[in-house]
C-alpha positions as CSV (number, residue, x, y, z in Angstrom):
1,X,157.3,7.8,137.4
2,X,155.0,8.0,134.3
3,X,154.1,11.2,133.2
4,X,152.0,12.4,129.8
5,X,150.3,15.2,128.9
6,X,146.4,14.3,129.4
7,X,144.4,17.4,128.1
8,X,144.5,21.7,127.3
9,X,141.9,23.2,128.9
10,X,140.5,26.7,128.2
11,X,138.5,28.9,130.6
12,X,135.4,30.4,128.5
13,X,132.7,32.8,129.6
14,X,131.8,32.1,126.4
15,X,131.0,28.2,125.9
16,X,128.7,27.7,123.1
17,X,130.3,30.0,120.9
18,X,133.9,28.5,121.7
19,X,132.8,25.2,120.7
20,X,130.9,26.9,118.0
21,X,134.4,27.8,116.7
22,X,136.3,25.0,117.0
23,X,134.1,23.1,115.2
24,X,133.9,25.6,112.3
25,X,137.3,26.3,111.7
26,X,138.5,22.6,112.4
27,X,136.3,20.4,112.1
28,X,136.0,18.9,115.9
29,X,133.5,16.9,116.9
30,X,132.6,17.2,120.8
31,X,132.8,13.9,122.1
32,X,131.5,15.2,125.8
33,X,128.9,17.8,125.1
34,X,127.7,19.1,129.2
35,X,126.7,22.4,130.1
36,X,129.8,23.3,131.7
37,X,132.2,21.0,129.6
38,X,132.8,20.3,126.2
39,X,135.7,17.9,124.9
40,X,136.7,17.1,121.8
41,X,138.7,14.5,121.7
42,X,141.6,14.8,118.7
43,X,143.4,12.3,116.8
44,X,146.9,12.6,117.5
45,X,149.8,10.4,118.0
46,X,151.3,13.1,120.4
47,X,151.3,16.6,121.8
48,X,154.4,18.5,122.4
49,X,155.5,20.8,125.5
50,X,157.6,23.0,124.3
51,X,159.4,25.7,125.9
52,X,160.9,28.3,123.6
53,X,162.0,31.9,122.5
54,X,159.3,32.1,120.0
55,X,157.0,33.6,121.6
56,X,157.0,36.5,124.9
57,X,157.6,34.8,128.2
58,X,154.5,34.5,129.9
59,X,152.9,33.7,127.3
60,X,151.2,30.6,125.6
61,X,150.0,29.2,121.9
62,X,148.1,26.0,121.0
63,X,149.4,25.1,118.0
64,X,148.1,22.7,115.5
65,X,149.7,21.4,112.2
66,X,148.0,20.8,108.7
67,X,148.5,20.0,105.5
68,X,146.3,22.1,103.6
69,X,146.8,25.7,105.5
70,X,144.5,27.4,102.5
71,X,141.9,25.5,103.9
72,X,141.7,26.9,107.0
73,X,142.4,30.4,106.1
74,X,139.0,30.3,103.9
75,X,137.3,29.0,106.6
76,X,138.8,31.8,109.1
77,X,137.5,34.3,106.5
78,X,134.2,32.4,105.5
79,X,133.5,33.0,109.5
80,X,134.7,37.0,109.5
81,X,138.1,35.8,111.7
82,X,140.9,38.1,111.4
83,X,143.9,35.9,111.3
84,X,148.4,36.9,110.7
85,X,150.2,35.2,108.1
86,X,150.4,33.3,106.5
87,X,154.7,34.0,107.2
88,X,157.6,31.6,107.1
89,X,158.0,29.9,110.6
90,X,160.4,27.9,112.0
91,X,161.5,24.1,110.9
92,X,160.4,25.1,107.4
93,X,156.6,25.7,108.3
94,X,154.6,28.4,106.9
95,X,151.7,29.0,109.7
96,X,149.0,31.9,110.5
97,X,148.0,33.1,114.0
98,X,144.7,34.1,115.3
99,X,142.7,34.3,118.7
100,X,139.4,32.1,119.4
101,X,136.3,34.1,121.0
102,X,138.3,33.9,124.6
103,X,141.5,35.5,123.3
104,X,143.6,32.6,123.2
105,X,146.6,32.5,121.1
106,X,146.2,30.2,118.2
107,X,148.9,29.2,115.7
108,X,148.4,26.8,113.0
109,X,151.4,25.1,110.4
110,X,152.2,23.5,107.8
111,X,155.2,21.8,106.8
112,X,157.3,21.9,104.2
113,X,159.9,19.6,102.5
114,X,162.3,21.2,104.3
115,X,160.4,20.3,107.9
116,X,161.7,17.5,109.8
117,X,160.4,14.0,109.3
118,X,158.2,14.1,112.0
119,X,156.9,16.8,111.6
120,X,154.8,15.5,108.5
């Protein structure tokens, strides 16, 4: 059996200003554009599924990695988002936290020297 992770999907009451966000604070560009579905497609070479202690059970974070964290902390505050951090995380990352317009959980890092190969 194959298996791979094919897509994260967020419930919104709040659509236009969802995407609205996403493509302020990263840069995404909607590649399906409906009135009840938006995609943006991302360029990655994989996702993780990770299960872990570093967060409350029952709970979930979509994180994303960078390597230029200032960046995105301007653009949080250029757009009036509140955001934690930044703060030491683990494999050597420094990373901030913040919640989109539907309350999701948000985490984005960036890692150091010290990270893991593949993790740059």
């Amino acid at each position: 059996m194959k298996i791979r992770l094919q897509e994260i999907e967020f419930g919104s009451g709040k659509v236009e200003q969802t995407k609205n966000f996403y493509q302020s604070i990263f840069g995404m560009e909607a590649t399906v554009d409906h009135q009840n579905l938006t995609v943006f497609t991302l360029p990655t070479h994989s996702v993780d599924f990770n299960i872990s202690t570093h967060l409350p059970a029952q709970s979930m974070c979509t994180s994303f990695l960078t390597d230029d964290l200032q960046e995105i902390m301007e653009r949080l505050t250029s757009n009036s988002i509140k955001f934690e951090g930044p703060k030491p995380s683990h494999l050597g990352m420094t990373s901030i936290e913040f919640k989109d317009p539907n309350g999701n959980l948000i985490r984005v890092n960036q890692p150091s020297q010290s990270s893991p190969d593949w993790l740059k």
